[in-house]
N, CA, C and O atoms as a GROMACS GRO file, in nm:
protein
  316
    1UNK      N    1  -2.106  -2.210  -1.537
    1UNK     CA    2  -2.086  -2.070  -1.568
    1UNK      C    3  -2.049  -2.060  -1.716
    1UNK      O    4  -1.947  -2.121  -1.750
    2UNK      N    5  -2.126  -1.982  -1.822
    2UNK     CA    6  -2.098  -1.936  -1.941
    2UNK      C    7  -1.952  -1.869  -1.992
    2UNK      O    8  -1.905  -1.784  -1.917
    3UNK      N    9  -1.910  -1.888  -2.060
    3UNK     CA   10  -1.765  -1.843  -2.093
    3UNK      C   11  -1.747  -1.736  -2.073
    3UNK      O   12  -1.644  -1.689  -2.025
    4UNK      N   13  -1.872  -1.659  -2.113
    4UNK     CA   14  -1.831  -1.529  -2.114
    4UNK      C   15  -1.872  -1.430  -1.988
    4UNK      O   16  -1.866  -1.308  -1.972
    5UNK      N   17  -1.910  -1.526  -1.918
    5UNK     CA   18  -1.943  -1.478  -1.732
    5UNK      C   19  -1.758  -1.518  -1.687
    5UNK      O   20  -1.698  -1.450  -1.605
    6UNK      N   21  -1.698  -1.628  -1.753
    6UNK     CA   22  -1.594  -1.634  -1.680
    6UNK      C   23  -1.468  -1.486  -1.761
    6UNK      O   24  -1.395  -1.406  -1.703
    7UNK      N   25  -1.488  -1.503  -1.874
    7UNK     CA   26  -1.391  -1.364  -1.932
    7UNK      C   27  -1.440  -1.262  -1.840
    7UNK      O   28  -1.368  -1.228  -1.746
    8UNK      N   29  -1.539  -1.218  -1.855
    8UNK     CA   30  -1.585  -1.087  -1.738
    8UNK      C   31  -1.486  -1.074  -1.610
    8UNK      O   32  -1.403  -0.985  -1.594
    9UNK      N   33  -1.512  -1.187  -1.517
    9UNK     CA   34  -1.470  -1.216  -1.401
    9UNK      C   35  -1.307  -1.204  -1.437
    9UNK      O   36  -1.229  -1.133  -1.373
   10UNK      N   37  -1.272  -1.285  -1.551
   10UNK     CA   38  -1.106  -1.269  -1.568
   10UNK      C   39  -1.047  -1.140  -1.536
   10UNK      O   40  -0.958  -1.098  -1.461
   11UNK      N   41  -1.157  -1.075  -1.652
   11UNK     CA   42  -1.078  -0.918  -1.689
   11UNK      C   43  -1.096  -0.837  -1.539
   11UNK      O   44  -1.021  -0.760  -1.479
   12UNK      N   45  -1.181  -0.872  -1.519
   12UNK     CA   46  -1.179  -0.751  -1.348
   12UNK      C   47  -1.080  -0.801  -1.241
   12UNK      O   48  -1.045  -0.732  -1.146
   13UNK      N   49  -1.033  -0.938  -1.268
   13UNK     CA   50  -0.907  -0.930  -1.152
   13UNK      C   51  -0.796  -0.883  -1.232
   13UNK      O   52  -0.719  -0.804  -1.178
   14UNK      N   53  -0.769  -0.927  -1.386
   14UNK     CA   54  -0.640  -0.865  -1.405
   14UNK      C   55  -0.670  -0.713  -1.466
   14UNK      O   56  -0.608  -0.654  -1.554
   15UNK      N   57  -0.775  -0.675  -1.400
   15UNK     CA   58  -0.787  -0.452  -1.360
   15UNK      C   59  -0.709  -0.501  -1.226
   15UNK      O   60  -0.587  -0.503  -1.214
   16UNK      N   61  -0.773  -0.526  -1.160
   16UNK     CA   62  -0.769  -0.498  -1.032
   16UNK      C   63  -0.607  -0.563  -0.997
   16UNK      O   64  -0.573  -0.564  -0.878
   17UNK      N   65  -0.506  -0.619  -1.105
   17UNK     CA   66  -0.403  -0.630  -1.075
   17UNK      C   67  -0.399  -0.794  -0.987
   17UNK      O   68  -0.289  -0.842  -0.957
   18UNK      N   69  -0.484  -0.843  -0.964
   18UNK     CA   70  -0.468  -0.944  -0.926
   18UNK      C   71  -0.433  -1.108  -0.982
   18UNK      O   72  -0.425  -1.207  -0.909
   19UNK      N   73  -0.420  -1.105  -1.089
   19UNK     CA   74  -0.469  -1.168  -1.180
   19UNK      C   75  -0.372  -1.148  -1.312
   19UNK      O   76  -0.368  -1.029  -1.345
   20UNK      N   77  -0.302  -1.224  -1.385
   20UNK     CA   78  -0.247  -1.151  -1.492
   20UNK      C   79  -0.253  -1.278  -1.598
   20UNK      O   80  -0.226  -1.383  -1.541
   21UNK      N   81  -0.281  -1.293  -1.731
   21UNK     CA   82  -0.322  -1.416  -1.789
   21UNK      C   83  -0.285  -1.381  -1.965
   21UNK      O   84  -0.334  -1.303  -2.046
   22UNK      N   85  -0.193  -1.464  -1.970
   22UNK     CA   86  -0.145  -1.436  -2.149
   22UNK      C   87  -0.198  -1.565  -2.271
   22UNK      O   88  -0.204  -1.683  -2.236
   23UNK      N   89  -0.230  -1.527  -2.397
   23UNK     CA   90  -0.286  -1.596  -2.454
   23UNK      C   91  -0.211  -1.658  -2.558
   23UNK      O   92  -0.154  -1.577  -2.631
   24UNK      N   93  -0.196  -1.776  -2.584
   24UNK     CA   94  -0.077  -1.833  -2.658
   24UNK      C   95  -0.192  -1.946  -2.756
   24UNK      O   96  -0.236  -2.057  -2.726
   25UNK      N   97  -0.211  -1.861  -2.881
   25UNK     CA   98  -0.336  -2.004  -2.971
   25UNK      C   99  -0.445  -1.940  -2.915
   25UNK      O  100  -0.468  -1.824  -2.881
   26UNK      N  101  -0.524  -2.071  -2.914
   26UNK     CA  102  -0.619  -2.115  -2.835
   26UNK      C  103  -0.628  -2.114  -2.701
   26UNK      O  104  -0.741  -2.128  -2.653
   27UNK      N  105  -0.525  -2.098  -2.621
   27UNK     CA  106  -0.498  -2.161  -2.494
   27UNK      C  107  -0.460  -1.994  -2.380
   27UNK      O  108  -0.365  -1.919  -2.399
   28UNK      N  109  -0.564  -1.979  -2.271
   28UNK     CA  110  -0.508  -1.824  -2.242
   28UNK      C  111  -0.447  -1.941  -2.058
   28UNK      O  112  -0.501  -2.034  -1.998
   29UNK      N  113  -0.316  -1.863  -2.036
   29UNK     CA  114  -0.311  -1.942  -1.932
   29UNK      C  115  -0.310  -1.817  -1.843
   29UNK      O  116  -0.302  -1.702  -1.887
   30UNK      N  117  -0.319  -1.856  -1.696
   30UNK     CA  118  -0.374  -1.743  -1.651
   30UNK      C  119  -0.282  -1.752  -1.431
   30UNK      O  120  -0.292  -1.850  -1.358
   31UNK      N  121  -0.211  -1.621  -1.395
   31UNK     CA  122  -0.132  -1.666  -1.271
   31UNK      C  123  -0.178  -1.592  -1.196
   31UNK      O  124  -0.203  -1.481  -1.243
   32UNK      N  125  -0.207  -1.611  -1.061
   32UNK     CA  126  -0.208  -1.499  -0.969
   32UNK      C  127  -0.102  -1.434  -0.923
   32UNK      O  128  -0.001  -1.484  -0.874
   33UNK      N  129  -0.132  -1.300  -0.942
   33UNK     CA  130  -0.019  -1.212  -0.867
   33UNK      C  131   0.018  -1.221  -0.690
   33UNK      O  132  -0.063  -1.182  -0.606
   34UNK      N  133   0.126  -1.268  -0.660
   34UNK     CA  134   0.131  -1.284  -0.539
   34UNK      C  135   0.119  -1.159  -0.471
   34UNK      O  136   0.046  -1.155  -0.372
   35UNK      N  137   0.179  -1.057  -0.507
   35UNK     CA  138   0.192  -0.971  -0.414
   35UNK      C  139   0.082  -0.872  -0.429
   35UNK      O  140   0.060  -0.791  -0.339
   36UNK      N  141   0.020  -0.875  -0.525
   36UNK     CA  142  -0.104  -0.802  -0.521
   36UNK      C  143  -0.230  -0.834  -0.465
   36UNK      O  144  -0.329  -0.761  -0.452
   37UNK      N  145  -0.204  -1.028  -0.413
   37UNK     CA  146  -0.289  -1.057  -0.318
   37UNK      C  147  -0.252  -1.068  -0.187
   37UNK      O  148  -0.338  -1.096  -0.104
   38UNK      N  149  -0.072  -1.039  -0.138
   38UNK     CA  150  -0.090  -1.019  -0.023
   38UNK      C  151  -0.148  -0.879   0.047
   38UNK      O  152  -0.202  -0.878   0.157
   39UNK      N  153  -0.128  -0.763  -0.035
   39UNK     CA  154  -0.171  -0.628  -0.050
   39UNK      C  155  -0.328  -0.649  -0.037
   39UNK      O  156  -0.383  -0.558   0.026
   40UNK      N  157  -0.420  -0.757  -0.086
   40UNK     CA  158  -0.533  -0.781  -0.069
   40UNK      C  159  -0.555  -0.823   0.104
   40UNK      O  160  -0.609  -0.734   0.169
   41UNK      N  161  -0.520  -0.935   0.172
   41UNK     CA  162  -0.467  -0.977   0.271
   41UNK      C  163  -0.426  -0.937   0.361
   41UNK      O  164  -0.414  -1.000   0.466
   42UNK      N  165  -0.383  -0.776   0.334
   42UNK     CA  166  -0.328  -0.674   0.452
   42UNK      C  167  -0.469  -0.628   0.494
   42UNK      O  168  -0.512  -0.642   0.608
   43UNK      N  169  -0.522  -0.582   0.414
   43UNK     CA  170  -0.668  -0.474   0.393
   43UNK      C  171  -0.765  -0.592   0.413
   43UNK      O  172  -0.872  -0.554   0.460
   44UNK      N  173  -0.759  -0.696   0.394
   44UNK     CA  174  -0.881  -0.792   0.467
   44UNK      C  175  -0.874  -0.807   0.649
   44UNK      O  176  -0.965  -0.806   0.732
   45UNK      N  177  -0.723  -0.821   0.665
   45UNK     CA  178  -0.689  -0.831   0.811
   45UNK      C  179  -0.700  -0.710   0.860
   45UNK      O  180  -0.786  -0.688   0.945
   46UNK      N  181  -0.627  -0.621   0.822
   46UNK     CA  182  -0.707  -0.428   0.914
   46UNK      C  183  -0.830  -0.432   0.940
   46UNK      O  184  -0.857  -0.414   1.059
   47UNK      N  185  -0.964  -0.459   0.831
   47UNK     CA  186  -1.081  -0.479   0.872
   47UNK      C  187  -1.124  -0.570   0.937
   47UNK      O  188  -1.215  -0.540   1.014
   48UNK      N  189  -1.088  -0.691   0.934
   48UNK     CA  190  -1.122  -0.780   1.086
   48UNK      C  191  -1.084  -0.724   1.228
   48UNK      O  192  -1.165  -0.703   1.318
   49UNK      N  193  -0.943  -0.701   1.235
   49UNK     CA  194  -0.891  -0.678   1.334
   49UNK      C  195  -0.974  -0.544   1.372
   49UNK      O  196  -0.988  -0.520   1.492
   50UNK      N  197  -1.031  -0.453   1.272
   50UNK     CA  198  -1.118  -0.327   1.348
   50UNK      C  199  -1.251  -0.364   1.328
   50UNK      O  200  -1.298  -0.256   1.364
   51UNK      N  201  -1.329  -0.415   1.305
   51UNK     CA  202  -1.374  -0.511   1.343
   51UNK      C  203  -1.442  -0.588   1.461
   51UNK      O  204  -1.550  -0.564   1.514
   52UNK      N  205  -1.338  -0.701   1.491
   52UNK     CA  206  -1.349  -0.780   1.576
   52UNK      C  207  -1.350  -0.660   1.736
   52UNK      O  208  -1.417  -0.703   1.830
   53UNK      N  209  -1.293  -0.552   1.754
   53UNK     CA  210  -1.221  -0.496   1.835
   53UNK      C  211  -1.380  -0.384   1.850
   53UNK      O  212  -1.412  -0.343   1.961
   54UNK      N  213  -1.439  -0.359   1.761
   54UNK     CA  214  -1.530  -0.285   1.742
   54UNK      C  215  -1.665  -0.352   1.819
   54UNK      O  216  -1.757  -0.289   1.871
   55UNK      N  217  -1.647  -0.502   1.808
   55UNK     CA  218  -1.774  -0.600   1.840
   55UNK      C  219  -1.743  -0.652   1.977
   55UNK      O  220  -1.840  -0.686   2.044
   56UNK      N  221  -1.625  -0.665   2.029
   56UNK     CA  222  -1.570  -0.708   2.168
   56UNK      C  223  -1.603  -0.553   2.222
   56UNK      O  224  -1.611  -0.557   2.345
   57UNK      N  225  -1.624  -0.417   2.172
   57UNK     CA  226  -1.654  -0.326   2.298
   57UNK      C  227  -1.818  -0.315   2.237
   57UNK      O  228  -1.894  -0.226   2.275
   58UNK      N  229  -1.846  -0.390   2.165
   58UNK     CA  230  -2.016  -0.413   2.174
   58UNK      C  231  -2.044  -0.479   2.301
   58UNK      O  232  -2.112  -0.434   2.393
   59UNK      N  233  -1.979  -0.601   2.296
   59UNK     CA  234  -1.989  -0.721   2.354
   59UNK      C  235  -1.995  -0.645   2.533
   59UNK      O  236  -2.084  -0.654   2.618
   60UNK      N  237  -1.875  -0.580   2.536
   60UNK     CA  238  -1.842  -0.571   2.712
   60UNK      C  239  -1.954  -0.490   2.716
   60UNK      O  240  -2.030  -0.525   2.805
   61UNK      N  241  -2.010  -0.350   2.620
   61UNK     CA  242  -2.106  -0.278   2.667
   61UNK      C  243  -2.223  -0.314   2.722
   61UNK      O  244  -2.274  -0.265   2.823
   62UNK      N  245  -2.278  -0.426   2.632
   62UNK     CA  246  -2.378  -0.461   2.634
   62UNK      C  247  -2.376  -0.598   2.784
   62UNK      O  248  -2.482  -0.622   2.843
   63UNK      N  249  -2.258  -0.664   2.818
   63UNK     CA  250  -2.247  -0.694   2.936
   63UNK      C  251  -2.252  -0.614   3.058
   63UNK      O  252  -2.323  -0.636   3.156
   64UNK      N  253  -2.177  -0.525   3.042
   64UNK     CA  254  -2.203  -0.381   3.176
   64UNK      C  255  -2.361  -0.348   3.176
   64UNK      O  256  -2.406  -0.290   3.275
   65UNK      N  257  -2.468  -0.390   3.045
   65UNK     CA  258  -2.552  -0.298   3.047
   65UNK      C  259  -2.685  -0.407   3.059
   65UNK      O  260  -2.767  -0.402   2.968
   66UNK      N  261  -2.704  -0.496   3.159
   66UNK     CA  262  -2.775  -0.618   3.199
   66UNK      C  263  -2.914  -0.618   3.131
   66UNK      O  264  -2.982  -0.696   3.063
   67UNK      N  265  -2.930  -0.436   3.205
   67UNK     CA  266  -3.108  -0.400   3.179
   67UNK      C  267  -3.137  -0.382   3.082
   67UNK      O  268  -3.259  -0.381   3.066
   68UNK      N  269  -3.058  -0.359   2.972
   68UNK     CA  270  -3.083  -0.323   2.847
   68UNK      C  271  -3.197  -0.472   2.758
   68UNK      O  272  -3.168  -0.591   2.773
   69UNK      N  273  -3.298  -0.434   2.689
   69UNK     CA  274  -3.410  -0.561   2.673
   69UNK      C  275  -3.344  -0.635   2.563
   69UNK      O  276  -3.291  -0.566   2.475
   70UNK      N  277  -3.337  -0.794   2.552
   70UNK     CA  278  -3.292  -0.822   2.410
   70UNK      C  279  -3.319  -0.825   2.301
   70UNK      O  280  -3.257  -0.834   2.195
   71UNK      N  281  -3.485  -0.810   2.352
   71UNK     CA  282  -3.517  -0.764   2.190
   71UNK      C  283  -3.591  -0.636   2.182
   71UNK      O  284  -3.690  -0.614   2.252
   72UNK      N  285  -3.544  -0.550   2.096
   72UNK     CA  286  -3.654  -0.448   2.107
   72UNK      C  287  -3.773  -0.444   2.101
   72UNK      O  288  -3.833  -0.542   2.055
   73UNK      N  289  -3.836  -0.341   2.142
   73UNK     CA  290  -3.983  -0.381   2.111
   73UNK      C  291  -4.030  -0.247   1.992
   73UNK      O  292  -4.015  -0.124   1.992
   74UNK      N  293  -4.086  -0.338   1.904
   74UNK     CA  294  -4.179  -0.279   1.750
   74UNK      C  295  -4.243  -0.132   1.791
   74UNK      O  296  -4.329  -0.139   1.879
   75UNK      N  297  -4.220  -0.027   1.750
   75UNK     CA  298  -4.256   0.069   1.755
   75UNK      C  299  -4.403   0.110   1.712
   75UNK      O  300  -4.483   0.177   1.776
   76UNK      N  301  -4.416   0.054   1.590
   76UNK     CA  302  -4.528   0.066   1.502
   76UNK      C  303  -4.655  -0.040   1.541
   76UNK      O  304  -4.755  -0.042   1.470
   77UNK      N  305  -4.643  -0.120   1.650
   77UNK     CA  306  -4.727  -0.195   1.707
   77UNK      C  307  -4.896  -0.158   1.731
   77UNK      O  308  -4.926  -0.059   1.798
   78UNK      N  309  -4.950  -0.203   1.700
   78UNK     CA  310  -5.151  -0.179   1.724
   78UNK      C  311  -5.126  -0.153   1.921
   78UNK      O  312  -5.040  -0.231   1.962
   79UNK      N  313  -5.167  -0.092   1.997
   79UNK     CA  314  -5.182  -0.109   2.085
   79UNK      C  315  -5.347  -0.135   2.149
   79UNK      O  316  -5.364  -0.158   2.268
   0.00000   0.00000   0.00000
């Protein structure tokens, strides 16, 4: 990766607060914010958990629903 693909990438986590990195010389050293990635971590787990919960009442529907075909069939087909 080009240096300046990695500055890019720098600067959008420390927008996004994740990320915070000070430059001393030559040398930029660079920390993650803990708590701005557990705040990341909350909002990754809400969407699994709705989610997962969303695909388990796929799951039972589509068990209650035997007759349903597994694959559809092509609409646009030559008959």
């Amino acid at each position: 990766m080009a240096l300046p693909s990695v500055l890019q990438h720098l600067q959008m986590l420390e927008a996004s607060g994740l990320v915070r990195s000070e430059k001393t010389g030559r040398v930029r050293t660079c920390r993650i914010e803990p708590q701005a990635l557990r705040s990341a971590e909350a909002w990754i787990n809400e969407r699994r958990t709705l989610w997962e919960h969303r695909l388990d009442r796929l799951g039972a529907y589509l068990e209650a629903n035997p007759e349903m075909p597994d694959k559809p069939e092509k609409q646009n087909e030559k008959e």
